[in-house]
Wavefront OBJ file of the C-alpha trace (Angstrom):
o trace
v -17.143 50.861 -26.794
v -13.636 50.734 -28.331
v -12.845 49.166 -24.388
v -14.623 46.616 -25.085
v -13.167 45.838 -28.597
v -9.640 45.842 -27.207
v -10.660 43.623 -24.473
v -12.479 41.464 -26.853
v -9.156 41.643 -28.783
v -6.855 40.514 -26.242
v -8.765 37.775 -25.222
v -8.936 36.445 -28.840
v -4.431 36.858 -28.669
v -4.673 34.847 -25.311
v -6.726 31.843 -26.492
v -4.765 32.288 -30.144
v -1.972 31.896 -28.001
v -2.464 29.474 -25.553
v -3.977 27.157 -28.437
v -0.731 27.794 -31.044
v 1.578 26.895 -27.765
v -0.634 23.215 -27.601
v -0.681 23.098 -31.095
v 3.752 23.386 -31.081
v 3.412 21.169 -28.424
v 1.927 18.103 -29.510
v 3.432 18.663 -33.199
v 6.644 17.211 -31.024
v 8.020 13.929 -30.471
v 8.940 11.865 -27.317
v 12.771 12.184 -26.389
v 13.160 9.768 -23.421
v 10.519 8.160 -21.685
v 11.444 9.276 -17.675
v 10.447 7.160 -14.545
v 9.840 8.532 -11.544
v 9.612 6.427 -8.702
v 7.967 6.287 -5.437
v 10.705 8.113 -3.144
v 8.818 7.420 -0.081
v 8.058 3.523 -0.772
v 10.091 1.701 2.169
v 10.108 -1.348 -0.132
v 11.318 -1.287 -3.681
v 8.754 -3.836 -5.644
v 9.703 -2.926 -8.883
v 12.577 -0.637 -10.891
v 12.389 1.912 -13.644
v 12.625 -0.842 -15.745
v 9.801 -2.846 -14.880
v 7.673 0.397 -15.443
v 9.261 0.792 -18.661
v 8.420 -2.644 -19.429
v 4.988 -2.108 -18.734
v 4.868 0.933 -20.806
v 5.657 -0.069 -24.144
v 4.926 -4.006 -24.110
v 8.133 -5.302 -23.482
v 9.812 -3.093 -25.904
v 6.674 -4.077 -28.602
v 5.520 -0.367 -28.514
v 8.104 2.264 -28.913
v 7.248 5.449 -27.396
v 10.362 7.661 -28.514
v 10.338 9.103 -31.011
v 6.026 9.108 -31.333
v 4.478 12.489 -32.240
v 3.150 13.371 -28.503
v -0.391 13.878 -30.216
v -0.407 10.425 -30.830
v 0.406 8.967 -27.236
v -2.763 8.038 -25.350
v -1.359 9.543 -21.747
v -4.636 7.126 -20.132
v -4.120 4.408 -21.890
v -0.423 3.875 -20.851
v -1.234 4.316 -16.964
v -3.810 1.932 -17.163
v -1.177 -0.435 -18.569
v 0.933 0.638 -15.812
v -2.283 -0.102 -13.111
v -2.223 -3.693 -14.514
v 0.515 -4.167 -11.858
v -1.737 -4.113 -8.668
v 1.327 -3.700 -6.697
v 1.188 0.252 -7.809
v -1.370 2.526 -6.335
v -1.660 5.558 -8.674
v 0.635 6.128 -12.366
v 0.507 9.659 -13.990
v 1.710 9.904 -17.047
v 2.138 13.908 -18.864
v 4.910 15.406 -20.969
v 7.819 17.556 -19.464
v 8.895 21.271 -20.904
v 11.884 18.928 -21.980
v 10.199 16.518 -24.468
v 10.119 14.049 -21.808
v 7.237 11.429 -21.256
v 7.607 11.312 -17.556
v 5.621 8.252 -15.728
v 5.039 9.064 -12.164
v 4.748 5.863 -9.830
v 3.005 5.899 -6.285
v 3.358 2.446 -5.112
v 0.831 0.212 -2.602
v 1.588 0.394 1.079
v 1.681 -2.701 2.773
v 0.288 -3.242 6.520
v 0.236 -6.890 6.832
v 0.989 -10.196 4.947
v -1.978 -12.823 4.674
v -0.594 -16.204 4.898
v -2.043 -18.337 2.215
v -1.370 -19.668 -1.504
v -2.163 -17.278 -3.822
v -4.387 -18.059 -7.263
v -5.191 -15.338 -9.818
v -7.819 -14.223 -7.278
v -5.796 -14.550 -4.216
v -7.228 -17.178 -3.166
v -6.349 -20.680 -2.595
v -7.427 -24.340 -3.135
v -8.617 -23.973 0.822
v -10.350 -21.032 0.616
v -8.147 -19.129 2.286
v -6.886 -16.014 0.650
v -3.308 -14.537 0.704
v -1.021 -11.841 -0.650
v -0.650 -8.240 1.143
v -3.313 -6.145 2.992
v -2.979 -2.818 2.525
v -4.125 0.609 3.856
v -7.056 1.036 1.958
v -7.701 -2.890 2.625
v -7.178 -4.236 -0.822
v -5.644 -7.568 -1.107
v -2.851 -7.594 -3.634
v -0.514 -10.292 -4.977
v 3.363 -10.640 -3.292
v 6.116 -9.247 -5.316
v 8.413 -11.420 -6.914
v 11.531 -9.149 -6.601
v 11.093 -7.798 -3.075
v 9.377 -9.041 0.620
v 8.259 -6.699 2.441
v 8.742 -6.806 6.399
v 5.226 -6.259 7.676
v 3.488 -8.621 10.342
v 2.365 -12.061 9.257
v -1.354 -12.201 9.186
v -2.923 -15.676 9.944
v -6.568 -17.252 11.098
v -10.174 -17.786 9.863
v -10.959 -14.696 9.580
v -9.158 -14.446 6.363
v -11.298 -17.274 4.898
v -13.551 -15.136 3.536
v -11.851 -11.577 1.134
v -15.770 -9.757 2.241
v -14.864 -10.126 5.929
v -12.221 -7.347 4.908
v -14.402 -4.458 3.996
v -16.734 -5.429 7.541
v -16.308 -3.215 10.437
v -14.214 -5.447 12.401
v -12.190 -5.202 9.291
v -12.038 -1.471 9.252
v -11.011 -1.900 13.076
v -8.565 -4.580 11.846
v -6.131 -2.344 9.412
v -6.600 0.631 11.997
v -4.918 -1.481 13.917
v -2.285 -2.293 11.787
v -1.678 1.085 10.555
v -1.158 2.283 14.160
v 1.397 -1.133 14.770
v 3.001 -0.190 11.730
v 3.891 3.031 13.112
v 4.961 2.149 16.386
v 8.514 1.287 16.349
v 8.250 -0.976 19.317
v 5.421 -3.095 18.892
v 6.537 -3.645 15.307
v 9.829 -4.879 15.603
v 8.356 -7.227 19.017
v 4.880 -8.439 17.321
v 5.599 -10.512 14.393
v 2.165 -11.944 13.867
v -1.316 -11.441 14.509
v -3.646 -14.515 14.892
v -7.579 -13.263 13.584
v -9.737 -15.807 14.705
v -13.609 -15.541 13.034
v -14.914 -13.511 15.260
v -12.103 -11.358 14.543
v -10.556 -11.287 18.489
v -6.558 -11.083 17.343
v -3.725 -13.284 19.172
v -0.490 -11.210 19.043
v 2.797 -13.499 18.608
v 5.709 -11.897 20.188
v 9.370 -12.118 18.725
v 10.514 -12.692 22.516
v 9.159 -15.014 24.573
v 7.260 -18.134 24.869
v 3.831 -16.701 25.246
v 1.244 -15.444 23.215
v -0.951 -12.543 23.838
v -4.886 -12.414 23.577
v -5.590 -9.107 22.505
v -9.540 -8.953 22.262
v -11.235 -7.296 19.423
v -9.075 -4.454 17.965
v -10.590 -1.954 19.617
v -9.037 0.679 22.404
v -5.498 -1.006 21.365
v -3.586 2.111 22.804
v -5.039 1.141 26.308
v -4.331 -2.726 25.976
v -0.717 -1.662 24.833
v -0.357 0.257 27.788
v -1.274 -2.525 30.248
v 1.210 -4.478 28.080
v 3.626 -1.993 28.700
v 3.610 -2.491 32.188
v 3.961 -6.618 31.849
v 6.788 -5.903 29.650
v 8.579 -3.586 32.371
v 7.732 -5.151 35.689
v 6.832 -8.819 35.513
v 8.768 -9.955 32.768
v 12.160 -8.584 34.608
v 11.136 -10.674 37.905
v 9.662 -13.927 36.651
v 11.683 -14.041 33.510
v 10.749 -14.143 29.601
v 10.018 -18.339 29.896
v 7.723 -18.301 32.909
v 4.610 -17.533 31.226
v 2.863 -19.133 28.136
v -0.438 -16.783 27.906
v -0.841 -13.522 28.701
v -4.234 -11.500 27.904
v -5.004 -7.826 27.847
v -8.553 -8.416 26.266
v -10.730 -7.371 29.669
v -11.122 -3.999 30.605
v -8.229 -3.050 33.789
v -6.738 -7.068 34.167
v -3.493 -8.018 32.831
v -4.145 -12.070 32.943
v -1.450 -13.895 32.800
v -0.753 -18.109 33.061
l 1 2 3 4 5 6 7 8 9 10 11 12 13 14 15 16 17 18 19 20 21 22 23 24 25 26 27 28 29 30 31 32 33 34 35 36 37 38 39 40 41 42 43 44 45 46 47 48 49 50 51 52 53 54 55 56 57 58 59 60 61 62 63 64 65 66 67 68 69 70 71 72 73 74 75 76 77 78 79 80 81 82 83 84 85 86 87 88 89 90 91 92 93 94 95 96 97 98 99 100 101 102 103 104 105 106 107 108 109 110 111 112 113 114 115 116 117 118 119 120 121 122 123 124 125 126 127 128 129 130 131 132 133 134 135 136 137 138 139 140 141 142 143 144 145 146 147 148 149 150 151 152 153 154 155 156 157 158 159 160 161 162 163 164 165 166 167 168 169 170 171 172 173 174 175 176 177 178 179 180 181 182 183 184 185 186 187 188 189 190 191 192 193 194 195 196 197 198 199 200 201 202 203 204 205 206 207 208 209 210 211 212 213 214 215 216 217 218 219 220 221 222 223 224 225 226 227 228 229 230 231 232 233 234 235 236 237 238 239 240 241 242 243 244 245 246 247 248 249 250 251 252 253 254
């Protein structure tokens, strides 16, 4: 019995404990408010400053110096999420007395030619901004271009046609571009017609390349590979206008 008691005691120190310790803790006030950046973003959209910014209004809302029991931690990342260029923003307290606001920003795979609107979308219909992983559509950034392949064709006519299938196939594709050193720095756009077959624009040479749907793209790379390395050498970079990949063992090439 008197086991019991003492357990029953030292559970009641631990939550006394654990709930004086919150209590301290959210009787203090903000010191600094501390931005922590994306360190793996490859392209720098905004600075600490911009998130501070977006934090307290333009300066309108002070955060320093506020009693941490009266900061609403949600409320300032959803001011933060306003900027569709960032993909996640937590915001906590440090040990230190620190409001820390923790940025992941948006990755982009492609850039959708196209003037933009408030909807991305343009007096044509045609919609524009960057695609990214998770195939959102978000507007450009004012302070920074990224250097992902141009995106162009009437496929993009229509925002739904990104969350299709051929879609899905579409940004696999571009992830897998992204992350091959070669074909990114050599394709600098990709042509989606309707039907969503892609047209590959090369930074060398005077042809284009008819890729087919964007499906088994590490075999039609391959055969690429081997126009690249043996034909091109011979016949030389301005002999050829067309070259296709799209049919299953033929390397076409006019």
């Amino acid at each position: 019995m008197k086991r019991w008691v003492w357990v029953i005691l030292g559970g009641l120190i631990i939550i006394s404990s654990v709930f004086f310790v919150e209590l301290q803790q959210n009787s203090k006030r903000c010191k600094n408010v501390v931005v922590q950046l994306d360190n793996k973003a490859e392209y720098p959209f905004f600075t600490e400053k911009d998130i501070k910014n977006s934090i307290t209004l333009q300066g309108a809302d002070v955060i320093e110096g506020m009693s941490f029991s009266n900061i609403n931690f949600k409320g300032l990342e959803k001011r933060v999420l306003k900027n569709r260029l960032i993909k996640k923003c937590d915001v906590f307290r440090d040990l230190s007395g620190n409001l820390v606001v923790k940025i992941e920003q948006q990755r982009p795979i492609g850039r959708i030619l196209g003037g933009l609107s408030n909807k991305n979308q343009s007096i044509t219909g045609e919609i524009g901004g960057y695609l990214t992983e998770q195939g959102d559509i978000i507007p450009l950034s004012g302070r920074f271009a990224a250097r992902v392949v141009i995106l162009s064709g009437g496929f993009f006519k229509k925002s739904k046609n990104i969350k299709s299938s051929t879609g899905k196939s579409l940004i696999e594709f571009l992830k897998n571009l992204q992350q091959n050193s070669f074909w990114r720095a050599q394709i600098t756009e990709v042509v989606v017609a309707e039907d969503g077959e892609l047209t590959l624009i090369p930074q060398v040479g005077q042809h284009q390349i008819d890729f087919g749907l964007p499906e088994d793209a590490e075999i039609k790379f391959e055969k690429l590979k081997v126009f690249y390395k043996t034909v091109l050498p011979v016949s030389g970079w301005e002999k050829y206008h067309r070259v296709s990949v799209k049919f299953k063992n033929q390397i076409v090439c006019e």
